[in-house]
DOLUMNU-999538 format. One line per field, with one value per residue: y, z, x of N, C-alpha, C in turn; residue number from 1; residue in one letter. Coordinates in nm, 3 decimals. Example, Ala and Ser with C-alpha at 12.3 -4.5 7.8 and 13.67 -1.06 7.14 Angstrom:
BEGIN
n_yy	[-0.569 / -0.225] .
n_zz	[0.780 / 0.708] .
n_xx	[1.319 / 1.285] .
ca_yy	[-0.450 / -0.106] .
ca_zz	[0.780 / 0.714] .
ca_xx	[1.230 / 1.367] .
c_yy	[-0.330 / 0.003] .
c_zz	[0.780 / 0.787] .
c_xx	[1.320 / 1.290] .
nr	[1 / 2] .
rest	[a / s] .
***
This chain:
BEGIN
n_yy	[-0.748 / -0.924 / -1.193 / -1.493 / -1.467 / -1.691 / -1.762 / -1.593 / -1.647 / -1.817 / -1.697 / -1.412 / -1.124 / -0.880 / -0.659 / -0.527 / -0.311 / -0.200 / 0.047 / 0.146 / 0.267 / 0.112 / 0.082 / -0.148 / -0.386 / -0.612 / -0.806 / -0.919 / -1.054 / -1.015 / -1.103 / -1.306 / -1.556 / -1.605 / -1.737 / -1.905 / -1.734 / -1.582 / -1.243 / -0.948 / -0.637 / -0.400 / -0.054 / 0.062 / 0.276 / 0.502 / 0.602 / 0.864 / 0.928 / 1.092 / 0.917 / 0.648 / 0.455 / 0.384 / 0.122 / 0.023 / -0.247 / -0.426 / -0.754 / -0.794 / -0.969] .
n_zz	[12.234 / 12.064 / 12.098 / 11.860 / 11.645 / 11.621 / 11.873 / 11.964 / 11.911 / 12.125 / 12.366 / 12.394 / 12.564 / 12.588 / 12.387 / 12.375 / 12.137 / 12.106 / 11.907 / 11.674 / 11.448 / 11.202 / 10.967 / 10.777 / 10.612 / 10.663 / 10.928 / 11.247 / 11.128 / 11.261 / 11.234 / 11.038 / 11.056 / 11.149 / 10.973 / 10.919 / 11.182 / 11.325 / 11.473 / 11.623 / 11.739 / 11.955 / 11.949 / 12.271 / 12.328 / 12.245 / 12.205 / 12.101 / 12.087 / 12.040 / 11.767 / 11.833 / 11.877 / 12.120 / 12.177 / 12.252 / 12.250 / 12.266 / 12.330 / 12.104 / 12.216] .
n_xx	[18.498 / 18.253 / 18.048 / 17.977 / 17.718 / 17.599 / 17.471 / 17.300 / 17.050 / 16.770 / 16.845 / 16.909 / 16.892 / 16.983 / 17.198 / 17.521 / 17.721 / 18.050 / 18.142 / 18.463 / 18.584 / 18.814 / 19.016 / 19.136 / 19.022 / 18.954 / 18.767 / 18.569 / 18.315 / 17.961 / 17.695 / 17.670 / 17.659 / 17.339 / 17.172 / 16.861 / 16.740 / 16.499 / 16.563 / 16.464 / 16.495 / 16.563 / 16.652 / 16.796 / 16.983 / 17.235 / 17.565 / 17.748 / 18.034 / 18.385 / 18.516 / 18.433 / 18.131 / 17.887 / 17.647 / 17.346 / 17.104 / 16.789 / 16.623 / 16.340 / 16.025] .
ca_yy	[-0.813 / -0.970 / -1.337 / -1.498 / -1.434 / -1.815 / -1.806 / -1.515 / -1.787 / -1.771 / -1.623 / -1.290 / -0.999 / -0.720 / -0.656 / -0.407 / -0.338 / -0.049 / 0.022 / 0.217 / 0.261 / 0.090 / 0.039 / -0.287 / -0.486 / -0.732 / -0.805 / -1.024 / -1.048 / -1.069 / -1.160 / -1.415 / -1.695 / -1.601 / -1.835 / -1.775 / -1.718 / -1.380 / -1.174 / -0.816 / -0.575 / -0.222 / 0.038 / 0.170 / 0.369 / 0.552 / 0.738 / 0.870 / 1.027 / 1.073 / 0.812 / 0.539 / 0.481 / 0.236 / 0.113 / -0.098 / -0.266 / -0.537 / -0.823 / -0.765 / -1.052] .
ca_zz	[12.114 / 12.111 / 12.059 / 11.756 / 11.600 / 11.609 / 12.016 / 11.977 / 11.979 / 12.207 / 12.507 / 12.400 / 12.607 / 12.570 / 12.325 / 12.354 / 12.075 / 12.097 / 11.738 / 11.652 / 11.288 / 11.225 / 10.819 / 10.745 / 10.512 / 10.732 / 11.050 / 11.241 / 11.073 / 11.384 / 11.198 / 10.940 / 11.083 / 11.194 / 10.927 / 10.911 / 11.283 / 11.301 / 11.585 / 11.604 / 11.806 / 11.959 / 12.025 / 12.412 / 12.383 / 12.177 / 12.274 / 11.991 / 12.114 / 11.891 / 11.700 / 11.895 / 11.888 / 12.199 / 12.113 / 12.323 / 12.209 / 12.374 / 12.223 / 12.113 / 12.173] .
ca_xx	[18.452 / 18.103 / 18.049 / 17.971 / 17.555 / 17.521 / 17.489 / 17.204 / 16.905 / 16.671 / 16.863 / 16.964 / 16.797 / 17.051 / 17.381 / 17.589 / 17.836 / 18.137 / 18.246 / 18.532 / 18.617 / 18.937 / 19.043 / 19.212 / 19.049 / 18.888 / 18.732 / 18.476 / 18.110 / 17.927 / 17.553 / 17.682 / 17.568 / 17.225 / 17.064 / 16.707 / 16.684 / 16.431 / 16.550 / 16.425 / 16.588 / 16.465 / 16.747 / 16.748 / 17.051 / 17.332 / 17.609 / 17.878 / 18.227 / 18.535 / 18.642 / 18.350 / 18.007 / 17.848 / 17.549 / 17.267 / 16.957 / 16.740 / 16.526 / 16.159 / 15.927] .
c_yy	[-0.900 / -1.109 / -1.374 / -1.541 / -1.564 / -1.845 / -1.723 / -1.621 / -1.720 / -1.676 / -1.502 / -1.249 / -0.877 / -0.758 / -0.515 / -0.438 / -0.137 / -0.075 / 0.148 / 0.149 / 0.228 / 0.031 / -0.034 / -0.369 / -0.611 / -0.668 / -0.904 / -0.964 / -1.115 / -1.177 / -1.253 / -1.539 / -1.733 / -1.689 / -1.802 / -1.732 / -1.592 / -1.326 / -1.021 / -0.742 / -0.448 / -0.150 / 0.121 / 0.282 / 0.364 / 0.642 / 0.712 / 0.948 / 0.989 / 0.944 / 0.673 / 0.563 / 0.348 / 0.230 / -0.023 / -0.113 / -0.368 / -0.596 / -0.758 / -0.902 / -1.033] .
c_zz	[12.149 / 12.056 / 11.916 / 11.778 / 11.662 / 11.773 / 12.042 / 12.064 / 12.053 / 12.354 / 12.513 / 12.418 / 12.608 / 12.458 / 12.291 / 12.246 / 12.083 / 11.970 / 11.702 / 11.508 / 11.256 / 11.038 / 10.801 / 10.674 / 10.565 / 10.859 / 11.088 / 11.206 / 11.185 / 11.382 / 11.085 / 10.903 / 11.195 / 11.110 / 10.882 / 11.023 / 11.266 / 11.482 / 11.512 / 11.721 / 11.817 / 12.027 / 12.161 / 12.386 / 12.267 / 12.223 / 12.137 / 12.119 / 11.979 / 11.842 / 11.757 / 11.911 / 11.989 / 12.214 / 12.226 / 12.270 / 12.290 / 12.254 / 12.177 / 12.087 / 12.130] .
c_xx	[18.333 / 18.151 / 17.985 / 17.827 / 17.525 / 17.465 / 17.347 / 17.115 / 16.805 / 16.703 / 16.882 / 16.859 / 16.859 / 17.204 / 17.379 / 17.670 / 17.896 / 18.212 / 18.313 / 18.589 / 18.758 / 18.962 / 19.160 / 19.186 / 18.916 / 18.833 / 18.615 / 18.361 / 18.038 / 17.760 / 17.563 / 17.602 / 17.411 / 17.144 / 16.933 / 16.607 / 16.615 / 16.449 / 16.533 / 16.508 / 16.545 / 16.622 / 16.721 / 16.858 / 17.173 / 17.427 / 17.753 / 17.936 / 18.323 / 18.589 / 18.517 / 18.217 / 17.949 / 17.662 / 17.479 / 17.134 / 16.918 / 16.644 / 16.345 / 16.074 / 15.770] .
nr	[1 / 2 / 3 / 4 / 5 / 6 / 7 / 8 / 9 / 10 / 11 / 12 / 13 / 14 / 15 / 16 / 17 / 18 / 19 / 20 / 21 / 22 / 23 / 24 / 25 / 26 / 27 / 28 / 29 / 30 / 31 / 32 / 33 / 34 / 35 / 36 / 37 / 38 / 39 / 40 / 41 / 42 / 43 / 44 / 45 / 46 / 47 / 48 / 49 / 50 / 51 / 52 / 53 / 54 / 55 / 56 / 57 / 58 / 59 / 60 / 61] .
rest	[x / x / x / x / x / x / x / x / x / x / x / x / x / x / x / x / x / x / x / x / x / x / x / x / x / x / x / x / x / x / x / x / x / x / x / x / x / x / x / x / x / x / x / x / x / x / x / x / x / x / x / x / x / x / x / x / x / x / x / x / x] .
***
């Protein structure tokens, strides 16, 4: 589970997230509390399999 948006800031240089589709109703909102920070974000890499998709991007200054 990733940490919560508000920590992004200035330090983030890579996030991974592994998301598997799970129907319940809920769950954590990971970009909520981004505010009106502007991060951009360039995708390096994708990989689907069954049932999961893991996902990496890196910042863009």
């Amino acid at each position: 589970m990733a940490g919560p948006a508000v920590e992004l800031g200035g330090g983030l240089v890579k996030l991974e997230l592994h998301v598997v589709a799970v129907v319940r109703g809920d769950g954590t909102r990971l970009f909520d509390n981004l505010r009106d920070a502007e991060v951009r974000l360039e995708q390096v890499r994708a990989v689907e399999a069954p049932g999961v998709a893991h996902l990496e991007d890196r910042t863009v200054r």
